[in-house]
N, C-alpha and C positions, 0 to 999 in steps of 0.2 A: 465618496465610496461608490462602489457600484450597485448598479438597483438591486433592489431590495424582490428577494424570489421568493415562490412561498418552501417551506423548510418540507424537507423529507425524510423517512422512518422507513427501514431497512430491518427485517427479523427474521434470527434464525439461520443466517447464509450461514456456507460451509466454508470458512478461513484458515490458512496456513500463513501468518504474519511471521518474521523473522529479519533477523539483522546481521551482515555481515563486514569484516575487514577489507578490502579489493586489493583485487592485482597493482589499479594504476591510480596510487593518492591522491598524484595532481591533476588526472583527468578529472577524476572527482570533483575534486577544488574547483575545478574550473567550471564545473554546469553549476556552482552555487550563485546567482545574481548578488548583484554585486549590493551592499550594504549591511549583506548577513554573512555570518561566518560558520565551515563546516566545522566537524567534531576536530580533535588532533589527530585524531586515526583516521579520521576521513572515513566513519566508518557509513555503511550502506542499509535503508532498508525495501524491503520489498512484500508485495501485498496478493494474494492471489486468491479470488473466493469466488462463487457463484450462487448464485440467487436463483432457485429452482421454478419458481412459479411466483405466477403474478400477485397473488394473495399476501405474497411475504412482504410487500413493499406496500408505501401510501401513494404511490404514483408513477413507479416506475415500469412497472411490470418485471416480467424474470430479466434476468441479464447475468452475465459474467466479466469478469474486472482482474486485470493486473495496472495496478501502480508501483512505481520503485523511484529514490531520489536517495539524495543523503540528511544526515543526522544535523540539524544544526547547534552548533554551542550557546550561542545568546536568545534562544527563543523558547525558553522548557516551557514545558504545559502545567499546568495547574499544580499541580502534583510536585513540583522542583526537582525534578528525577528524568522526569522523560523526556527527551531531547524535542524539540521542533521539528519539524521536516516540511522540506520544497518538495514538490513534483518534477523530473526529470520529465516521465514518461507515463504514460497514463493508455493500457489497449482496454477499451470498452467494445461491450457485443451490440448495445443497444444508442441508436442515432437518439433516443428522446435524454437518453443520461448524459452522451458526450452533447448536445446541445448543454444542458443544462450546468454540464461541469466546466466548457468553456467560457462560459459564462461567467464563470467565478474564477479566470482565468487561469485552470487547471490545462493542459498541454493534452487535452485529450484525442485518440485517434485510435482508429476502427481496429478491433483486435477478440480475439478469443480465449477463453482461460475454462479447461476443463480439470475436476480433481478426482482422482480414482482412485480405493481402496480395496488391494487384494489381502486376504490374510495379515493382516495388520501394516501391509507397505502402499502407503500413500505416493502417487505422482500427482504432479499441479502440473498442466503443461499450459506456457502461454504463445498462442497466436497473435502473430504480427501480419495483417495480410493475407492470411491464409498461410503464412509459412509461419513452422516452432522456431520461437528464438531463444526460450528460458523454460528448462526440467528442471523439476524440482523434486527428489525423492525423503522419504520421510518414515520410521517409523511412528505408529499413532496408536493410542493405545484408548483407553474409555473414558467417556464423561465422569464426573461422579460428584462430590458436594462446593467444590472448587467454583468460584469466578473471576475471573478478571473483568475488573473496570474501572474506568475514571473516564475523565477527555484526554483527546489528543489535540496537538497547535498546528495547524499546516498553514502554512504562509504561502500566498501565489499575488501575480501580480495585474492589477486590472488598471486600464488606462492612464500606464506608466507611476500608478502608486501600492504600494507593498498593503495587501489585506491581510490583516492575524486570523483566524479563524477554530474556533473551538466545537471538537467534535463529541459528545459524546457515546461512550459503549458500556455495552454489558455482551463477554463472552465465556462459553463454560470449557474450560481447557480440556484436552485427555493428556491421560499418564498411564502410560510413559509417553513421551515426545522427544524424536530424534531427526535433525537435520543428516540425512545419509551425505547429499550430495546436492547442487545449484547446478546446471550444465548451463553456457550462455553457445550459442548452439550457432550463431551468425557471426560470426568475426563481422562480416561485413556493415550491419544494423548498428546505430548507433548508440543501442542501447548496453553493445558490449563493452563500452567505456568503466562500465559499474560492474563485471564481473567479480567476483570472489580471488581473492590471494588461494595457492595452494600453497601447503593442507590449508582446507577448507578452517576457518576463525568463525565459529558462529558468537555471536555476542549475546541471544537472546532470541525468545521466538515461543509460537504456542500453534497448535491448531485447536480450532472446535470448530466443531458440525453445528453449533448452534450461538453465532455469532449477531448481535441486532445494536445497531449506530444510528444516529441521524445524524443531516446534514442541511442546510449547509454549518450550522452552529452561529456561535456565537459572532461578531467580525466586527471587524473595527480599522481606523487607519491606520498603518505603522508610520508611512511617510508619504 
């Protein structure tokens, strides 16, 4: 396995998690390495939160993050319910997280995710480079006695062997919560492969303003 890092604790970001159907099934298919298998629908999720200040983390300092890959079928999380997911794509704000994530061979590369709430209509926009490649509009409505959590399974791959990895979270949803709209903004960007089918197929999704995980979790060999 690969070395062993010390774990880190994340509280509090502000998250917009959700999952969609895509335009191109087999593009999909085909970012999933090879010995795991995607959903049937090939279906998509995508990750987009920011970490305001340094205080919220055990070692990271502030940062912002979009992640997005697909669902996988043979690898649910703890829960028997919630699908597995590989990392496609991975834009981080901060050089000490994307060391630390490629490390645990997440595909991470330099990017920026800001989320802004006017009158109740949320946008997440992520930077790729300095240029928008993924809008995301949302209504978002209040906290209130609700939480989600369990772990999540993310599987990536370090020095040609498949690592399992178990995340845990606690996040406090708002309601109402509506995906309006996904924009993938770059034809040209690789990461347009994982666009959304029109009409928009959301599968599932939550925002909270008060989302806290750590990492790297649990791990072990697959193969």
């Amino acid at each position: 396995m690969s070395e062993i890092v010390a774990p880190q604790l994340v509280v509090n970001s502000r998250m917009i998690y959700f999952g969609w159907i895509p335009a191109d099934p087999e593009a999909v298919a085909g970012l999933v390495p090879g010995g795991l298998t995607p959903m049937a629908n090939r279906q998509v999720f995508l990750n987009q939160y920011v970490v305001d200040r340094p205080e919220q983390t055990s070692g990271f300092g502030a940062y912002s993050l979009t992640y997005i890959g697909p669902d996988l079928e043979d690898a649910y999380a703890p829960d028997g319910a919630t699908p597995g997911r590989c990392w496609t794509h991975y834009f981080n704000s901060s050089e000490v997280v994307r060391e630390y994530a490629a490390a645990r061979g997440v595909p991470a590369t330099e990017g920026r995710t800001t989320i802004e709430i006017t009158d109740g209509v949320l946008v997440a926009t992520t930077e790729s480079g300095g240029v928008p490649v993924i809008r995301t509009t949302a209504r978002a409505g209040e906290t209130g006695t609700a939480a989600n959590r369990g772990q999540l399974h993310y599987i990536t791959e370090v020095g040609g062997r498949m690592i399992s990895g178990f995340y845990p979270f606690v996040a406090e949803p708002v309601d109402p919560f509506e995906v309006v709209s996904v924009e993938f903004l770059e034809p040209e960007h690789p990461v347009y492969a994982l666009r959304p089918a029109e009409p928009l197929q959301i599968m599932w999704g939550f925002y909270s303003p008060r989302s806290s995980f750590a990492y790297p979790g649990g791990e072990s060999v697959l193969t």
